[in-house]
N, C-alpha and C positions, 0 to 999 in steps of 0.2 A: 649457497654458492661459496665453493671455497677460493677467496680472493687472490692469495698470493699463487695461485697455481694458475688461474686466470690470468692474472695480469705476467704473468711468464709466458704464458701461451699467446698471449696480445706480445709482447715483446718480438717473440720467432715470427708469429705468421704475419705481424703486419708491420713493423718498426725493419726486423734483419731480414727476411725474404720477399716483405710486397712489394708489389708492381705499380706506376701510377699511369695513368692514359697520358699523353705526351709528354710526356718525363722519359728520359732513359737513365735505367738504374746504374751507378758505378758502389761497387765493392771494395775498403782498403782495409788494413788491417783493423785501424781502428776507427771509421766510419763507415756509415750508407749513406750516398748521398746521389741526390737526382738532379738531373741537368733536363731542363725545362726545353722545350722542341720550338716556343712561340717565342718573337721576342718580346721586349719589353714586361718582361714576367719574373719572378722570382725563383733560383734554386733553392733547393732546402735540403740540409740534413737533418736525417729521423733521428738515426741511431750512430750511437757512442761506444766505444770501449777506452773512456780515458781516465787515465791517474794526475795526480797530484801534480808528480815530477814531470809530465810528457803534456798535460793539455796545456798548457799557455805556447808550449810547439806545433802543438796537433790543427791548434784554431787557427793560428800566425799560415801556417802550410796550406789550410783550406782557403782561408783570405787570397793567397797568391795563383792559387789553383781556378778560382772563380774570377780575379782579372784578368789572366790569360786567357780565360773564354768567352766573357763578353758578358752580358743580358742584363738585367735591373739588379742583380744583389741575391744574396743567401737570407734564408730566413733558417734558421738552427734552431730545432722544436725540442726542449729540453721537459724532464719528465721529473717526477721530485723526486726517484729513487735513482736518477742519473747519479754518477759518481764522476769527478770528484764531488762529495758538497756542495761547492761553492765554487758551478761552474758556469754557472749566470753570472755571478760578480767576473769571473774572469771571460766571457764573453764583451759584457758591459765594456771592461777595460780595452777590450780590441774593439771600443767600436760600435759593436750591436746595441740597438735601442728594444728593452722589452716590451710586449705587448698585453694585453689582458691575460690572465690568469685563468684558464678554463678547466672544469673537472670530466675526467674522462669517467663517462658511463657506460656499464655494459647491463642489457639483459636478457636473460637467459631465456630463449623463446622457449624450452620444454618446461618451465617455473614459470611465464606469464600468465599474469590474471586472464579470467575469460574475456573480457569487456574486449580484447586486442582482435580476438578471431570471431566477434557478430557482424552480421554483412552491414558494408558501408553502406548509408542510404542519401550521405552526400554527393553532389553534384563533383568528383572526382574522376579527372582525367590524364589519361597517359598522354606526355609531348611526344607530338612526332611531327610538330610543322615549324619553322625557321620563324612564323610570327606567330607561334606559343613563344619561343626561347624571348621576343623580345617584350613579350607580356611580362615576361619574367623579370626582365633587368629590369622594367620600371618599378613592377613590385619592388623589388631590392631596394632601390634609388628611391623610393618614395618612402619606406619604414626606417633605412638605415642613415639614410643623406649623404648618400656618399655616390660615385663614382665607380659604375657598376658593368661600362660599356665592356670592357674588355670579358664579362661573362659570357656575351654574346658566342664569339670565338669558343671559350670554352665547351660551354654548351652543345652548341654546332658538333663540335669533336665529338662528344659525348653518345649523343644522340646514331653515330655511327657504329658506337661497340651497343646493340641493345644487351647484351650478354654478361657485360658487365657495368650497366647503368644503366638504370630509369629514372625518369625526371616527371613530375608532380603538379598541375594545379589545379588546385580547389576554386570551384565557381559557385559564384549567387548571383542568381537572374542573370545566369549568360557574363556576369562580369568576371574577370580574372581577379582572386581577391588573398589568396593562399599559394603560394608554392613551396617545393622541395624535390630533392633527388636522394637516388641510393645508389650507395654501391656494391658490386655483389664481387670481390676481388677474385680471381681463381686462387686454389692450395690454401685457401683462408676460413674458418670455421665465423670469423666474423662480416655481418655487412654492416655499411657504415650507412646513417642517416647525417643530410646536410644539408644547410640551406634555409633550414625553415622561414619563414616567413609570411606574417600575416597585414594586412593592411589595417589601419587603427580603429577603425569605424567597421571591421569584422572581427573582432577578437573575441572569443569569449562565446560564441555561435556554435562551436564543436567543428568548423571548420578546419584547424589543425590536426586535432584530435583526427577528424576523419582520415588527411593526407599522413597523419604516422600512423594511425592502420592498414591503410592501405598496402605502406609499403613493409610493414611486419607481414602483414601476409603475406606479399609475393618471397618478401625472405625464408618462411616458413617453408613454402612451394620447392623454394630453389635448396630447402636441403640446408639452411645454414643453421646454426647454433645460436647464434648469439648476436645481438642490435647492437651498434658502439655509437655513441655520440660525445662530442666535444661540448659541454652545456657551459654558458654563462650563469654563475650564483641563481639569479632568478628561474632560469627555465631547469636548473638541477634540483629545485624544492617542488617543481610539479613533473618532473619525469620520473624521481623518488618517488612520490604517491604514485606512480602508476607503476610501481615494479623496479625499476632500471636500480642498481649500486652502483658506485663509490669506487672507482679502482685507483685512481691519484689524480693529481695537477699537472696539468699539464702549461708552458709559457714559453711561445715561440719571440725570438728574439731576432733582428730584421739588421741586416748589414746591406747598406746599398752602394752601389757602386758610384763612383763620382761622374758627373755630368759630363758628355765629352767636349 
C-alpha cells in the first residue's frame, strides 16, 4: 500500500468533498466545516488550508461564526500532517480542550487476508427496529460509562439513509452483546467502520470479529476500496494483525459554547 498517495486520496474524498447525514456541508477558502441539523450537538471542522500567519485569524473567525448560529460547540479534528505544525497549541490557546489521540486506519479490501471474506457463522444482525437502536445505547453506556442517549436520535436518522449506513448487532443467546455501523459515503472509495463495541463478559468470543466481517463484506459488495477506522492505541495493535495500516493521528479538539 502506497501511503502517502492514500492518505491524499483520504484527504479529497472524505476530509475536502464528504458529506455527513445531518450535517450540512459549508465550503470557505480555507475550511470544511459542517453545521449539525440536531440541537444540542457539536459542529466540526474536517479540513484546513491554514498558515502560520493567517490561522490564529482563521480559528478567532470560525469561533464567531459558530456563535452566531447557535448549537453545543465545534469540535476541529486536526490531523498530524495539518499545517501549521503547531496548530493544536494554537487551537488550545483559543479555547479548544483536546481529546484522545487516535490513529487512522485504512485497509485495502483487494490486499485483505482471507479470514475477512469466510461466511459469518455468528448470530449477526442488520438494525432496522427503533428497539435495536436502543439496544445499542445501553451497549454503549454500559462498556464506555458515559452518556450515550443522544445516539438514539442519531441512529434513528441513520437507519433512514440504508444506502449509506448500516448498523450492527452481534447476539449470544438472543442477548444484544456487540454492536457497530458503517458507513458507505457516496463519490468516496472509502467506508468507514464505527462504533464498535463489545460488552465485557463477551470479549474475546469472536463476536466482534464477526460484526467487522460482516460489514467488510457488505463494503466489498457495494464496490468500495478501502475500510477506514479511527483506532484507540489498543484496538490499533489487533486491527494491525489483521491487515488494516497506519496512515496518521488523528486529535479532535472540542470548543463549547457557553451556557445560555
Amino acid at each position: 500500500m502506497d501511503i502517502p498517495t492514500i492518505l491524499e486520496l483520504y484527504d479529497q474524498q472524505e476530509r475536502q468533498q464528504g458529506t455527513h447525514s445531518l450535517y450540512r456541508r459549508e465550503v470557505t477558502p480555507q475550511v470544511v466545516r459542517h453545521i449539525c441539523t440536531l440541537p444540542n450537538r457539536l459542529h466540526f471542522v474536517i479540513y484546513s488550508q491554514l498558515t502560520a500567519v493567517n490561522a490564529d485569524h482563521i480559528i478567532q473567525q470560525q469561533i464567531d461564526y459558530f456563535q452566531t448560529i447557535g448549537g453545543a460547540g465545534l469540535e476541529w479534528k486536526v490531523y498530524d500532517h495539518d499545517q501549521p505544525p503547531d496548530i493544536g497549541e494554537r487551537l488550545i490557546a483559543h479555547g479548544f480542550a483536546p481529546d484522545e489521540t487516535e490513529g487512522l486506519l485504512v485497509l485495502d479490501i483487494e490486499e485483505a487476508p482471507d479470514s475477512y471474506w469466510q461466511p459469518v457463522t455468528a448470530d449477526v444482525r442488520r438494525v432496522t427496529t427503533i428497539e435495536q437502536i436502543r439496544d445499542i445505547v445501553a451497549i454503549q453506556q454500559q462498556v464506555w460509562d458515559k452518556d450515550f442517549h443522544w445516539l438514539e436520535t442519531q441512529l434513528s436518522e441513520f437507519l433512514k439513509e440504508p444506502d449509506s449506513w448500516s448498523i450492527y448487532i452481534g447476539y449470544v443467546d438472543e442477548k444484544p452483546v456487540c454492536a457497530a455501523w458503517a458507513s458507505f459515503p457516496p463519490g468516496s472509495q472509502f467506508a468507514g467502520l464505527w462504533g464498535g463495541a463489545t460488552l465485557a463478559d463477551y470479549r474475546k468470543q469472536g463476536v466482534y470479529t464477526a460484526v467487522v466481517n460482516t460489514r467488510a463484506q457488505e463494503a466489498r459488495q457495494r464496490g468500495y476500496r478501502f475500510l477506514m477506522i479511527d483506532a484507540s492505541d489498543m484496538s490499533r495493535a489487533i486491527l494491525e494483525k489483521r491487515g488494516f495500516r497506519f496512515l496518521t493521528n488523528t486529535t479532535p479538539y472540542t470548543w463549547r459554547a457557553a451556557a445560555n
